[in-house]
Phi, psi and omega in degrees: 000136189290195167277318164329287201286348184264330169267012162278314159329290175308303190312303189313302185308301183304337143313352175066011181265170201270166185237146164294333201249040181309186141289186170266001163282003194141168175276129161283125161338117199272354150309320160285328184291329194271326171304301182280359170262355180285302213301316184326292199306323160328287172286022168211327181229176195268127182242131166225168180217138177231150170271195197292334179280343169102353168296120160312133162236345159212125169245189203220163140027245182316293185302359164259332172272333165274350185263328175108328192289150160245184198300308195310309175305264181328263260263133170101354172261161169261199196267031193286313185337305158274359182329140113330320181061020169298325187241149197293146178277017144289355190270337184277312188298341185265339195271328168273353148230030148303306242243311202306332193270025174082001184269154180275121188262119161253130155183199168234170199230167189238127182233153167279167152262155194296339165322334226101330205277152185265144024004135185243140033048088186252137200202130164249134179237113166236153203277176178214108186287148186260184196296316193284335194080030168247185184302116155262336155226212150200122185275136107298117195228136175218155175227143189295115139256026222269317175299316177312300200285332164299328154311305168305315176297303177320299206289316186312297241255294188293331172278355168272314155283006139270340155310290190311303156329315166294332164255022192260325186282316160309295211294280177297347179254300226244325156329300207254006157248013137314306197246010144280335189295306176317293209310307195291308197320299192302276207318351155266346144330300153309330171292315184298331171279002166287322180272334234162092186273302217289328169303322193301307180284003178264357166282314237265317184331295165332304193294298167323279190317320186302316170314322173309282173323324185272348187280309162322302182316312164295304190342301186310328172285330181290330174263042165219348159205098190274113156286354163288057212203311191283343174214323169274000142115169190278034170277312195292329192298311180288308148346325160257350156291322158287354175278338179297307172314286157348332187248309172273346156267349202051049198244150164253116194240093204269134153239184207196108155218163197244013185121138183281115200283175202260104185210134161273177199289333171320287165340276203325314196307312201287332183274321180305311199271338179278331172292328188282343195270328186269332167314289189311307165295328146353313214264301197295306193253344188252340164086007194317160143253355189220105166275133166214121169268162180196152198215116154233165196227115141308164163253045167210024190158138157227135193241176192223115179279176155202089176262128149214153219251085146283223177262306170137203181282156176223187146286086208299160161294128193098006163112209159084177217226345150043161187089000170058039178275352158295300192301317178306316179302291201295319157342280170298000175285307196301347184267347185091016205259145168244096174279144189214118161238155187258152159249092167329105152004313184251025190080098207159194149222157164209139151280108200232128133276129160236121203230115182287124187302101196302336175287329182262004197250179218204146194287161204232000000 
């Protein structure tokens, strides 16, 4: 039974209404029934119920034990208790109202422990609505990821640093022998017009393409370790990624910032690779001719746009949600960030992260 159908169960017993699905020896007592589906529940996720204001009113077990917290302490507090402040306080806000207009919230949470220690969450909060259809309470069922998401991050961190490497060994390896080949070519070129006039222009041709070649390479090394990242901060980062875009997709491709915000290098990395994944689907999946980046800094929050008048979202064929927007979402989780995409009115898609200023930021 999913968690959805197990806590519509539990409501009808509380409700006193009969289940259908009884055995066949008889109706089970809906008191015992309802005691053993609690216990069920109990014995497999972490449960909390809170009332309409969002005050505890029961945790179980587990949620005292992954949280650290005892019972006595938690109940009569909200879950500010456990905030993290790991997710921006626009990430709370869609999530109560979702839940306060009766919809059921799916999603995952990054919460402290009374320790300190970080714990991750995958959690449906669902209301229990009164007759008029507002809330009176609302069960929260969480299950421990914690392990997943320190995989993921583990699998990120490692593909980011074989990026780089790869792009360190172009830029330093493959760059500079590249650009001894050029050195001979020109010098020979020179001999040749000494020798061989009808020659000279297919060395200097030679010369030319390799130059071409060496230029794309750095290109290539820069967008796989934008090392600009490390001193001119990513306003400048972004900045050559739409000019790279331009040249090599043959896109018209603008960015825009109002000052470069104050971050750290993770942060930065991570906003970077979510503008290099919407650019390249712009191109790839959107057919886009026209890109806009855009970097503004609030004194709270800072976001990062990616617009353009492609085809919008689409459905890749075989289904699955393509565009490569799990990996920007899980980006922006890891940062504490709420990425969100749209389809634009006139046609298109934009990309908006928003990643809340730490110095600025206030439990959600």
């Amino acid at each position: 039974m999913t968690k959805a159908g197990l806590i519509q169960k539990i409501k009808a017993l509380e409700a006193g209404r009969a289940m259908p699905d009884s055995p066949a020896g008889g109706p089970l007592d809906p008191l015992k029934e309802l005691q053993d589906l609690k216990s069920a529940l109990d014995a497999h996720s972490i449960v909390a119920i809170t009332d309409a204001r969002g005050r505890i009113t029961y945790v179980n077990d587990k949620f005292c034990e992954i949280s650290k917290y005892s019972r006595q302490e938690l109940i009569g507090q909200d879950h500010r208790v456990i905030n993290s402040r790991h997710h921006p306080k626009e990430f709370f806000r869609n999530l109560w109202s979702c839940i306060k207009r009766g919809k059921v919230w799916k999603g995952e949470i990054c919460n402290r422990a009374r320790d300190g220690s970080l714990y991750w969450v995958d959690t449906t909060i669902f209301p229990f609505l009164k007759a008029d259809g507002s809330p009176v309470q609302y069960i929260a069922i969480r299950t421990d990821i914690t392990g997943r998401k320190r995989l993921e991050e583990e699998i990120l961190h490692v593909s980011e640093m074989e990026q780089r490497r790869i792009g360190q060994d172009l830029h330093d390896d493959i760059c500079q022998s590249l650009t001894a080949i050029e050195l001979k070519t020109q010098s020979l070129a020179q001999t040749l017009e000494k020798k061989a006039g009808g020659s000279v222009a297919q060395a200097e041709e030679i010369a030319g393409r390799v130059r071409e070649v060496i230029a794309q390479t750095r290109s290539l090394a820069r967008s796989l370790s934008p090392f600009i990242l490390e001193s001119e901060g990513l306003a400048s980062a972004l900045g050559e990624l739409a000019a790279n875009a331009r040249k090599l997709f043959n896109v018209k491709c603008r960015f825009h910032s109002d000052g470069p915000p104050a971050m750290t290098r993770a942060a930065a990395t991570h906003l970077y690779r979510i503008a290099q994944e919407a650019v390249t689907n712009a191109v790839k999946h959107g057919k886009a001719a026209a890109i806009e980046i855009n970097l503004s800094c609030a004194h709270d929050k800072t976001v990062l746009t990616v617009s353009d008048n492609g085809v919008g979202l689409t459905t890749p064929p075989g289904g699955g949600t393509g565009m490569g927007l799990p990996t920007m979402r899980h980006r922006a989780a890891i940062i504490g960030a709420v990425l969100l995409a749209q389809s634009r009115p006139k046609g298109g898609t934009r990309i908006v992260c928003l990643l809340q200023n730490r110095e600025n930021s206030t439990t959600g």
